[in-house]
BAROGU-636429 format. One record per residue: residue number from 1; x, y, z of N, C-alpha, C in turn. Coordinates in Angstrom, 1 decimal, padded with zeros to 4 digits. Example, Ala and Ser with C-alpha at 12.3 -4.5 7.8 and 13.67 -1.06 7.14 Angstrom:
<nodes>
<node nr="1" n_east="013.2" n_north="-005.7" n_up="007.8" ca_east="012.3" ca_north="-004.5" ca_up="007.8" c_east="013.2" c_north="-003.3" c_up="007.8"/>
<node nr="2" n_east="012.8" n_north="-002.2" n_up="007.1" ca_east="013.7" ca_north="-001.1" ca_up="007.1" c_east="012.9" c_north="000.0" c_up="007.9"/>
</nodes>
This chain:
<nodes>
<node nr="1" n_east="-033.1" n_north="-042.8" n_up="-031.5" ca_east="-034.4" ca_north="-042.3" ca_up="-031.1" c_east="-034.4" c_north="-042.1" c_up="-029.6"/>
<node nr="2" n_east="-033.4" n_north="-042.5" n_up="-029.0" ca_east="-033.6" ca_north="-042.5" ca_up="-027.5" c_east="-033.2" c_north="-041.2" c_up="-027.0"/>
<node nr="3" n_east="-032.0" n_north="-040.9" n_up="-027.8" ca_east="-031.2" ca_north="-039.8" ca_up="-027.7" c_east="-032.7" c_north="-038.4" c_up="-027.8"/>
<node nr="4" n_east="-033.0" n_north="-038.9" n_up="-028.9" ca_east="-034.7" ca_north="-038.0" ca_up="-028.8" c_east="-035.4" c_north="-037.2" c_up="-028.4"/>
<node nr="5" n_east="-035.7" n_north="-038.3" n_up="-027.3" ca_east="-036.3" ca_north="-038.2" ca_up="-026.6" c_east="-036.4" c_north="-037.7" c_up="-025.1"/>
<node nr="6" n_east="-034.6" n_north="-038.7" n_up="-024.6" ca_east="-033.9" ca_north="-037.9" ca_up="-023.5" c_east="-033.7" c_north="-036.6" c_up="-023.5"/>
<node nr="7" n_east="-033.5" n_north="-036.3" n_up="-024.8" ca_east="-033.0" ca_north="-034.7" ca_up="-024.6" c_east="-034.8" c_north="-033.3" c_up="-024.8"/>
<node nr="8" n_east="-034.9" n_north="-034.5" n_up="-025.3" ca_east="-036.8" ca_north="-033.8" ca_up="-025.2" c_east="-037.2" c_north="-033.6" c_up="-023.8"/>
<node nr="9" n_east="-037.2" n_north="-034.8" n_up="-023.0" ca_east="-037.4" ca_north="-035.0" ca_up="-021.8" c_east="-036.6" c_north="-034.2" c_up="-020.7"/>
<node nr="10" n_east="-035.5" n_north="-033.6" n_up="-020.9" ca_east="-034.2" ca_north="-033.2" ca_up="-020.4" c_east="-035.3" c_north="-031.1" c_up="-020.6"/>
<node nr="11" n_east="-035.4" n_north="-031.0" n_up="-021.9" ca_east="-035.5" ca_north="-030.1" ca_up="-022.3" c_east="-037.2" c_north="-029.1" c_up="-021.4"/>
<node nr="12" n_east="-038.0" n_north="-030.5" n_up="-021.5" ca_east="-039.0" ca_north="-030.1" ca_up="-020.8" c_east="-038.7" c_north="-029.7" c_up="-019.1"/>
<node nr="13" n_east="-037.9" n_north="-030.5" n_up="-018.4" ca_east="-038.1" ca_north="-030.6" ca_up="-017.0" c_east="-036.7" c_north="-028.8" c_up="-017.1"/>
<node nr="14" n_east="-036.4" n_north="-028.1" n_up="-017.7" ca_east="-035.7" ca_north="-027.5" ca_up="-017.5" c_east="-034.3" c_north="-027.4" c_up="-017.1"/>
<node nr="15" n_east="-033.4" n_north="-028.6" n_up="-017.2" ca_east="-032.5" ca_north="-028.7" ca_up="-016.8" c_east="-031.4" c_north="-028.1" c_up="-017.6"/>
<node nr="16" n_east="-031.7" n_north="-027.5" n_up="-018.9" ca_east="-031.5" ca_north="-027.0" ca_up="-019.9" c_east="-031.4" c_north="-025.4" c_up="-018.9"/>
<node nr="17" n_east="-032.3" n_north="-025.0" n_up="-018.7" ca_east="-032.2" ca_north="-023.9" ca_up="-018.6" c_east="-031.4" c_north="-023.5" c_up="-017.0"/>
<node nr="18" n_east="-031.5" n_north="-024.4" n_up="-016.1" ca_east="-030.6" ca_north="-024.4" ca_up="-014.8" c_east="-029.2" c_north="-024.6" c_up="-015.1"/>
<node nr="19" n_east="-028.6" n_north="-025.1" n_up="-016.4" ca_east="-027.1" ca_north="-025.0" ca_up="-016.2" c_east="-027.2" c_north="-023.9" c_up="-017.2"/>
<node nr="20" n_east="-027.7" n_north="-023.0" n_up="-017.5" ca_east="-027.9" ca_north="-021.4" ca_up="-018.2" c_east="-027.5" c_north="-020.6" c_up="-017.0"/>
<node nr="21" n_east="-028.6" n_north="-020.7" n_up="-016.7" ca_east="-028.9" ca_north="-019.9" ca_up="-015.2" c_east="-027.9" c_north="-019.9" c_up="-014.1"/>
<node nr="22" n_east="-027.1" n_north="-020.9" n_up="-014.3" ca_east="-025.9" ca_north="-021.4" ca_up="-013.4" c_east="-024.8" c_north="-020.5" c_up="-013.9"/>
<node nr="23" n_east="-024.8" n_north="-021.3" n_up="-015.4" ca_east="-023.4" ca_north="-020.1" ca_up="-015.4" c_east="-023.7" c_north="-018.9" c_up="-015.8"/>
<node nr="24" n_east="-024.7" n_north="-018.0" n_up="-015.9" ca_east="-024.8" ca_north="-016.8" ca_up="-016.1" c_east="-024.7" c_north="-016.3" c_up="-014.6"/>
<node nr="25" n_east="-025.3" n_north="-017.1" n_up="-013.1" ca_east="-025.1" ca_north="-016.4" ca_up="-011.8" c_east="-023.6" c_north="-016.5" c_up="-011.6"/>
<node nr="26" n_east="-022.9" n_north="-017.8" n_up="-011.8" ca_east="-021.3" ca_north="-017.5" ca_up="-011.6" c_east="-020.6" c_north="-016.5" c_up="-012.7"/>
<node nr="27" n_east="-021.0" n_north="-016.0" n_up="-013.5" ca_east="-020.0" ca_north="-015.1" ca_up="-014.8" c_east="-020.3" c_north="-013.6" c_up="-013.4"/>
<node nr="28" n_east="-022.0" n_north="-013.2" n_up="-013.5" ca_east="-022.8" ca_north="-012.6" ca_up="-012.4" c_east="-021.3" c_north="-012.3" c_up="-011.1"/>
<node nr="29" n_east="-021.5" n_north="-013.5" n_up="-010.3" ca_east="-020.1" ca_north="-013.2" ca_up="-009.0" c_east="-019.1" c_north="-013.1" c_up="-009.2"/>
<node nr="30" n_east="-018.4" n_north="-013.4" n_up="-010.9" ca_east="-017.2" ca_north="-013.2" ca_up="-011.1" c_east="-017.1" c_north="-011.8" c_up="-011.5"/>
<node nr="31" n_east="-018.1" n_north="-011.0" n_up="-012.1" ca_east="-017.7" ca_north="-009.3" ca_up="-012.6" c_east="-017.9" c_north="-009.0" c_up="-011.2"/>
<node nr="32" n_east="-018.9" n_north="-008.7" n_up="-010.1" ca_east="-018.9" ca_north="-008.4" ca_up="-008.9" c_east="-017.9" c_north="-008.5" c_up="-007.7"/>
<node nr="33" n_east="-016.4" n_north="-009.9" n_up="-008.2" ca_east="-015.6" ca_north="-010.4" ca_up="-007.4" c_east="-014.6" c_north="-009.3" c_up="-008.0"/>
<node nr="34" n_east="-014.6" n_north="-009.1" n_up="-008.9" ca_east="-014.0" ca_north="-008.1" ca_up="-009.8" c_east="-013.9" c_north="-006.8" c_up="-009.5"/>
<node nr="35" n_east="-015.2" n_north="-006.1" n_up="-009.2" ca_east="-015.7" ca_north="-004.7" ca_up="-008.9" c_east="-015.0" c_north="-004.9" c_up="-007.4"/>
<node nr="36" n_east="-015.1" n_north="-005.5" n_up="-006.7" ca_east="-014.9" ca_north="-005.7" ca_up="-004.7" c_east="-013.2" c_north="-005.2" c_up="-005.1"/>
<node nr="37" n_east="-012.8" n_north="-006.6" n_up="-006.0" ca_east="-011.4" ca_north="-006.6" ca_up="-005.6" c_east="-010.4" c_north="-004.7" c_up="-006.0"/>
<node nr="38" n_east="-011.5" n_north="-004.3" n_up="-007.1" ca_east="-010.6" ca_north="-003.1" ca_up="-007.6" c_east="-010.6" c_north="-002.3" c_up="-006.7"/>
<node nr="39" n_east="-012.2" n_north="-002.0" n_up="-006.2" ca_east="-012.1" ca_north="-001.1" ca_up="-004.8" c_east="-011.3" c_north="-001.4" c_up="-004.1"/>
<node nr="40" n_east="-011.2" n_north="-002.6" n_up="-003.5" ca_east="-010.2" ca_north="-003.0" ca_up="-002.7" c_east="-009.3" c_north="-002.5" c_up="-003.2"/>
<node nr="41" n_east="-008.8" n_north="-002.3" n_up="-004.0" ca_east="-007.1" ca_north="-002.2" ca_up="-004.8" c_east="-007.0" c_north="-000.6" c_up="-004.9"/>
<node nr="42" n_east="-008.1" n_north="-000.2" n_up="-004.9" ca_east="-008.1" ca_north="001.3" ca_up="-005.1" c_east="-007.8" c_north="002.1" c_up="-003.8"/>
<node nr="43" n_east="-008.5" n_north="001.3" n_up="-002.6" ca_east="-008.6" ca_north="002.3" ca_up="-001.4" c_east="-007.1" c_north="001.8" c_up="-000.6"/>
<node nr="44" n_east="-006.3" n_north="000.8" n_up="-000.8" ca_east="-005.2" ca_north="000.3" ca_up="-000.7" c_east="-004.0" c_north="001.5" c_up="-001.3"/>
<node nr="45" n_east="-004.3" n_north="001.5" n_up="-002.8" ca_east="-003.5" ca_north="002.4" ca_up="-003.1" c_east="-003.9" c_north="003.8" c_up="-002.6"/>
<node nr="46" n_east="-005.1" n_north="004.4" n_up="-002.1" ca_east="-004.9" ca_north="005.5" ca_up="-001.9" c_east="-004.9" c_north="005.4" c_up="-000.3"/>
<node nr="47" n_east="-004.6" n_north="004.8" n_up="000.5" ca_east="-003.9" ca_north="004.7" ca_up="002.1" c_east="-002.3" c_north="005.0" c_up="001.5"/>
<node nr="48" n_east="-002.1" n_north="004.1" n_up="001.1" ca_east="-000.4" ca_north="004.1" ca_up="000.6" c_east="000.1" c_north="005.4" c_up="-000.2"/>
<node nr="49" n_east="-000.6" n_north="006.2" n_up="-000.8" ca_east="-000.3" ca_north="007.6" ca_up="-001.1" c_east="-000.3" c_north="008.6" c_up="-000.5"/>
<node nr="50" n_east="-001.6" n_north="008.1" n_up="001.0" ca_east="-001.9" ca_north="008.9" ca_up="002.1" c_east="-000.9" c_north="008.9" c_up="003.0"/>
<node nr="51" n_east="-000.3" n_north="007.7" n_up="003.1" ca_east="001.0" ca_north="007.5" ca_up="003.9" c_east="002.4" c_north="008.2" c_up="003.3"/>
<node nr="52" n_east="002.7" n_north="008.0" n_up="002.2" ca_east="004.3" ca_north="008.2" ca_up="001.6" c_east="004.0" c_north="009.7" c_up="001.7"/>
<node nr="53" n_east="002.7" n_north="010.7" n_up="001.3" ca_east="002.6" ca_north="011.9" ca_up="001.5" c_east="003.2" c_north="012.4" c_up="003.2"/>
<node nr="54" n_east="002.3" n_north="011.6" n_up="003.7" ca_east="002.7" ca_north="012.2" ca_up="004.9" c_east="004.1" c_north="011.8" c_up="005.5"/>
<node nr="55" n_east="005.3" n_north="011.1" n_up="005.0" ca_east="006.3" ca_north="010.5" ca_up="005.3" c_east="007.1" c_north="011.7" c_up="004.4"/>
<node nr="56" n_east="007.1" n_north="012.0" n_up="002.9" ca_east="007.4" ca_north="013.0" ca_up="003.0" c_east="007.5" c_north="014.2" c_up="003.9"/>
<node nr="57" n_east="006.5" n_north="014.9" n_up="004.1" ca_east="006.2" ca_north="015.8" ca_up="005.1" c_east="007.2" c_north="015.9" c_up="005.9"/>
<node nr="58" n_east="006.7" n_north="014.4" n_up="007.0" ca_east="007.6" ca_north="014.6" ca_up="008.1" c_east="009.1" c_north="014.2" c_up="008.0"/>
<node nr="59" n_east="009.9" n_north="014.6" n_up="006.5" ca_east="011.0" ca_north="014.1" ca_up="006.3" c_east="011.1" c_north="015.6" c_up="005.5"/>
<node nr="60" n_east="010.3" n_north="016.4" n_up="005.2" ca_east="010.9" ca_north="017.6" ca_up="004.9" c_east="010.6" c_north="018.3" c_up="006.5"/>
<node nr="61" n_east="010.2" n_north="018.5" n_up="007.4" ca_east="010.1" ca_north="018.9" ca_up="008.5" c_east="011.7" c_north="018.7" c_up="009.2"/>
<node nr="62" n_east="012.1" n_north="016.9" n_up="008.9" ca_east="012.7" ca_north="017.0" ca_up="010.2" c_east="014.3" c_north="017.8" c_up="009.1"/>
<node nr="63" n_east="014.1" n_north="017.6" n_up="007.6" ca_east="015.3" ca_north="018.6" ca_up="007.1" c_east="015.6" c_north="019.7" c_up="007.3"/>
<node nr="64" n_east="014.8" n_north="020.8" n_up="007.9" ca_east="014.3" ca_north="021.5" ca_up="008.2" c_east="014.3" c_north="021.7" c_up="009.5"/>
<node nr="65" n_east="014.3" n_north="021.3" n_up="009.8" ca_east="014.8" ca_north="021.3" ca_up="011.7" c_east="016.1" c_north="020.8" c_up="012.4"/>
<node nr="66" n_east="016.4" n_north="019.9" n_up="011.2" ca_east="018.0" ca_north="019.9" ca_up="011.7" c_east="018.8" c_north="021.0" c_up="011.1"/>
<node nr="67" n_east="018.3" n_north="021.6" n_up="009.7" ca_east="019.3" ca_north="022.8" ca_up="009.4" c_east="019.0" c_north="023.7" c_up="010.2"/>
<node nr="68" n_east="018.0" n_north="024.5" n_up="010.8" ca_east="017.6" ca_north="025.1" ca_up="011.9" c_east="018.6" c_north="024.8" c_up="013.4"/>
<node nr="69" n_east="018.5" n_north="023.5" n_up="013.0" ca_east="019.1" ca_north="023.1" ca_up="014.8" c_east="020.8" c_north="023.9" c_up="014.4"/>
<node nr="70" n_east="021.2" n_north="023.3" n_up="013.3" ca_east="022.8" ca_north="023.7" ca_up="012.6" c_east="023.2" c_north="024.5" c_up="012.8"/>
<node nr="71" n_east="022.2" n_north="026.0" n_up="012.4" ca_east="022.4" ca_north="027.3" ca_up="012.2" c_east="022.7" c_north="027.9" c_up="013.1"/>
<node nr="72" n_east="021.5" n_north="027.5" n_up="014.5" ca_east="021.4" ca_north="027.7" ca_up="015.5" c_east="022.7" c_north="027.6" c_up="016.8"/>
<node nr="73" n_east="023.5" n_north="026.4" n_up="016.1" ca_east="024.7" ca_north="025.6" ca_up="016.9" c_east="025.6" c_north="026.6" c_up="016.2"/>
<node nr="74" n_east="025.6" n_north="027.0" n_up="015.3" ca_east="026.4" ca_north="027.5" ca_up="013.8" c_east="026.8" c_north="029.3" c_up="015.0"/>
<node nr="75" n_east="025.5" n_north="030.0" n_up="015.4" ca_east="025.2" ca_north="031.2" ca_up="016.0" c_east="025.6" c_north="031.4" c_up="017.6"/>
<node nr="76" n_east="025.8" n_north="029.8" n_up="018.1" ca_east="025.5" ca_north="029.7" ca_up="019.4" c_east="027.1" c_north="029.6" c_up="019.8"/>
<node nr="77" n_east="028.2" n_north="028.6" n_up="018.5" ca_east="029.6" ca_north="028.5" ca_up="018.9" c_east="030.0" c_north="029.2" c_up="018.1"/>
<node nr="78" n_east="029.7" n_north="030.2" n_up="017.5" ca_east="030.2" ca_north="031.2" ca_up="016.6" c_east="031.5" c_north="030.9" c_up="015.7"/>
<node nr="79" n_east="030.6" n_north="029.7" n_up="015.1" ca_east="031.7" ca_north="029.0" ca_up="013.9" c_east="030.8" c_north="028.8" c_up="012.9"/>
<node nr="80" n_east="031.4" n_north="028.7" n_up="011.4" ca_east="030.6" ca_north="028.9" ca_up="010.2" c_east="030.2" c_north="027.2" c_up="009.8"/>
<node nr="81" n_east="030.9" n_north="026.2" n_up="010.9" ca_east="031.2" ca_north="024.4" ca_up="010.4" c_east="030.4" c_north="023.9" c_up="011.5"/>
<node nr="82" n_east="030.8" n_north="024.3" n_up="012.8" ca_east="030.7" ca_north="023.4" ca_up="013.5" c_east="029.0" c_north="022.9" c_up="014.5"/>
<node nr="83" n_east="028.6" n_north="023.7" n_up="013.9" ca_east="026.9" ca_north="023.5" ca_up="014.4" c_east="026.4" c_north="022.3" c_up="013.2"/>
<node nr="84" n_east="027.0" n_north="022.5" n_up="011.8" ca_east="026.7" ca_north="021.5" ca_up="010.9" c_east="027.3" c_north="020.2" c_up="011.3"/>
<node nr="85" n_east="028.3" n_north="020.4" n_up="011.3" ca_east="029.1" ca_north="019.1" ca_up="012.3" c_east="028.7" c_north="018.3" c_up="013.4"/>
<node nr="86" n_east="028.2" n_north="018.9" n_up="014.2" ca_east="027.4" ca_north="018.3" ca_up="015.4" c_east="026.7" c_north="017.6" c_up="014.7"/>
<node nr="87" n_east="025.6" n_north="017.9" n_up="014.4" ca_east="024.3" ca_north="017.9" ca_up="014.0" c_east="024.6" c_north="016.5" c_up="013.0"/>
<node nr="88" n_east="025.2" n_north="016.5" n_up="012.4" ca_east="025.7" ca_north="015.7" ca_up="011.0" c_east="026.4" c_north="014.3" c_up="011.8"/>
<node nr="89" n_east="027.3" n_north="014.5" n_up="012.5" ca_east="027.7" ca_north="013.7" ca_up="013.4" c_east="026.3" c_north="013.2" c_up="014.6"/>
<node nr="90" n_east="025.7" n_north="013.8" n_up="015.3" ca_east="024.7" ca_north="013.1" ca_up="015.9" c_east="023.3" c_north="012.4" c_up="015.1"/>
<node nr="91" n_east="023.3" n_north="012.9" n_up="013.6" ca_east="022.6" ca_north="012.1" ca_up="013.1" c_east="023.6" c_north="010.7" c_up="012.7"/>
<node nr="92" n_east="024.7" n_north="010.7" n_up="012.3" ca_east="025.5" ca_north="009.8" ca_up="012.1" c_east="025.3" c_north="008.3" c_up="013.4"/>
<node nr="93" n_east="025.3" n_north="008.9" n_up="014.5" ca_east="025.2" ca_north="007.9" ca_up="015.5" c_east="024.1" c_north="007.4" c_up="015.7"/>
<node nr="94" n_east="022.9" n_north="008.2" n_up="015.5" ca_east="021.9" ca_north="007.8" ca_up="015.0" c_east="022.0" c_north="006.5" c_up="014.5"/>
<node nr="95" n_east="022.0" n_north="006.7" n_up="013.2" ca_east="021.9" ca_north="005.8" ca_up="012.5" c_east="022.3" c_north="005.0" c_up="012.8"/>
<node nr="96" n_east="023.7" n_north="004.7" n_up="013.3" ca_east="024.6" ca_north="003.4" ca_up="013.4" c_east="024.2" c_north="003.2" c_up="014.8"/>
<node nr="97" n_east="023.8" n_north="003.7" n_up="015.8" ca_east="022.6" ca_north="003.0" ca_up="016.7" c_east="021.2" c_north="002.2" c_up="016.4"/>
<node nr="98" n_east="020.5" n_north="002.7" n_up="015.4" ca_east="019.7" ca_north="002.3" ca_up="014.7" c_east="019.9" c_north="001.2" c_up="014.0"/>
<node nr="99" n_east="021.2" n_north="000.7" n_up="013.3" ca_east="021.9" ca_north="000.0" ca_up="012.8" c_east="021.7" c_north="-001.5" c_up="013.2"/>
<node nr="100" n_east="022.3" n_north="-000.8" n_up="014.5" ca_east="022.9" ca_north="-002.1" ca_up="015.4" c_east="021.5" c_north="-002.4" c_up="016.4"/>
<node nr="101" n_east="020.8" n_north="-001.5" n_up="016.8" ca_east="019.6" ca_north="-002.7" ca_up="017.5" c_east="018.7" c_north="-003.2" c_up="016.1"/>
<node nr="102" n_east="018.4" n_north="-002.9" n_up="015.0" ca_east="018.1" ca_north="-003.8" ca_up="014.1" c_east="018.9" c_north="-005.2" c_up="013.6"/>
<node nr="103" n_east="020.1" n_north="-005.1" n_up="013.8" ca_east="020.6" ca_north="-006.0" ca_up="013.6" c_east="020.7" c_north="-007.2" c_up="015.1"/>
<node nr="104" n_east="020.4" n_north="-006.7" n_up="016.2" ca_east="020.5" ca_north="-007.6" ca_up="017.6" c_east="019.2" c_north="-008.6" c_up="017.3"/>
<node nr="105" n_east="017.9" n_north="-007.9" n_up="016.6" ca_east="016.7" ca_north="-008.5" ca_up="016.8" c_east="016.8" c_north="-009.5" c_up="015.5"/>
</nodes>
C-alpha cells in the first residue's frame, strides 16, 4: 500500500513527467549534435575537394610548363632529346633535394 501511494505522491509532484522531459531534451541535443556534426563533415569535405581540385590544377599547369620549358630547350639546342633531358634531370634533383632536407628534419 505504500508503494501506492509513493508513486501517487511521486506522480502528483511531477517528477514523472521531469525525467520525460529530461530525456526527450537530451534525445532533442542528440539529433541537433548530429545535424552540427554532418555540416561539419560536409563543409570539411567540401574544403578538401576545394583543395585536391586546385592541386590538380596546379599539377596540370606545372606538366605543362615543363613540356613547354622541354620543347623550348628541345628548339634552343637544336636537338630532338636534349631539352627533355635537362628538364627531366633537373626535376630529378629536385626531388632528391627535396628528399634529403625532409629527411634532415
Amino acid at each position: 500500500m505504500r508503494n501506492k501511494w509513493t508513486k501517487l505522491f511521486f506522480g502528483l509532484l511531477g517528477f514523472e513527467l521531469l525525467g520525460s522531459e529530461l530525456i526527450k531534451q537530451l534525445a532533442k541535443g542528440l539529433r541537433g549534435l548530429k545535424i552540427d556534426l554532418r555540416r561539419l563533415l560536409v563543409a570539411w569535405v567540401i574544403k578538401a575537394a576545394t583543395l585536391l581540385l586546385l592541386l590538380f590544377i596546379a599539377q596540370g599547369a606545372l606538366l605543362f610548363g615543363l613540356g613547354a620549358l622541354a620543347l623550348y630547350l628541345n628548339t634552343l639546342l637544336s636537338s630532338s632529346y636534349q631539352g627533355f633531358l635537362i628538364v627531366s634531370g633537373g626535376c630529378t634533383v629536385l626531388l632528391l633535394l627535396s628528399w634529403l632536407l625532409s629527411r634532415l628534419r
